[in-house]
C-alpha positions in Angstrom: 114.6 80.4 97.1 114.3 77.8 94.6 114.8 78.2 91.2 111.9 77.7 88.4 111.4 74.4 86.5 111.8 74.2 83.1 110.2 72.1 81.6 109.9 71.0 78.0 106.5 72.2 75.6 105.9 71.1 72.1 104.9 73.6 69.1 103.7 72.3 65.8 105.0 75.2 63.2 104.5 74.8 59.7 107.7 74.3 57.7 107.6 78.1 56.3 107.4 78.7 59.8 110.0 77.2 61.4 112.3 78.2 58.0 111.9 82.0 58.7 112.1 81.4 63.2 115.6 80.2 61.9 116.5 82.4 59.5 115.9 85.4 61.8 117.5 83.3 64.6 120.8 83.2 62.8 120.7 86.8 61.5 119.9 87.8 65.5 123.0 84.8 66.1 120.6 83.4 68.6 119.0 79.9 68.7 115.2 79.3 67.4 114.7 78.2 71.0 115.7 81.7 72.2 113.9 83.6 69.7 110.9 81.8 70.5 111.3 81.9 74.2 111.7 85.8 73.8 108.9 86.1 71.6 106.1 84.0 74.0 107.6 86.4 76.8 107.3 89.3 74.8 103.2 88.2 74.1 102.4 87.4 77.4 103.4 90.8 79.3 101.8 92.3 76.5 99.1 90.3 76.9 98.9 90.7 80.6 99.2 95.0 80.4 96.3 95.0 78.6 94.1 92.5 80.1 95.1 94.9 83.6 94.2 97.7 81.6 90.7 96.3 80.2 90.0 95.5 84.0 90.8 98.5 85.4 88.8 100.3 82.4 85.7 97.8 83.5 86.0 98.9 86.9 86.0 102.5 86.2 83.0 102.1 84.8 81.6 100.0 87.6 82.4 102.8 89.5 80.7 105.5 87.5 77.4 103.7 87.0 77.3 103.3 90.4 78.2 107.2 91.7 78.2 109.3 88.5 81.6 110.9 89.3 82.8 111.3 86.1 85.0 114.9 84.7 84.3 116.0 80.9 86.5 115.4 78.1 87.4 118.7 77.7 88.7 119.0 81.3 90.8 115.7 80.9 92.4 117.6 77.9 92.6 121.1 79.8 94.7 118.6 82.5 96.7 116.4 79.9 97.6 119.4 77.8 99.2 121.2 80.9 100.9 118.0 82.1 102.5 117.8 78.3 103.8 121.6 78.9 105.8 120.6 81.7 103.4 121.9 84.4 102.9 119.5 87.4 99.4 120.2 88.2 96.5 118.3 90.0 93.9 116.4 87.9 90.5 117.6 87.9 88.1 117.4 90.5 85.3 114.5 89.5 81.5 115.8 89.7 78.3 114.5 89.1 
């Protein structure tokens, strides 16, 4: 296996900016390189969850346009509610 390249990227930050990225860097007694390593990483899985999620949630619709299979709201809740009592039960059956 190789290991990753690092290589260098500029970021302009305005000088109130870069005065709190410090500040908080010292109080964490970490550089402002780490901090702002850790914070782009942070923002990008983020990022990345929910762009999955906002695909998946496009295809599920996809997928009900195209075959109406679908369960009601109040049998999602029925489900969810019995799942949050500790009861390890199937989820409902979809229908048209």
């Amino acid at each position: 296996m190789t290991a990753a390249t690092l290589r260098p990227v500029a970021i302009k930050l305005d000088d109130d900016m870069k005065t709190r990225v410090r500040r908080l860097a010292e109080a964490r007694q970490r550089t402002s390189h780490w901090l702002m390593r850790e914070a782009i990483t942070q923002y990008v899985v983020r990022e990345e969850k929910r762009e999955a999620f906002r695909q998946e949630t496009l295809k599920a619709w996809e997928d009900f346009r195209a075959n109406g299979l679908h369960v009601t709201a109040g049998e999602a809740d029925a489900w969810l509610a019995q799942l949050e009592q500790g009861n390890d039960i199937e989820p409902p059956a979809c229908h048209e």
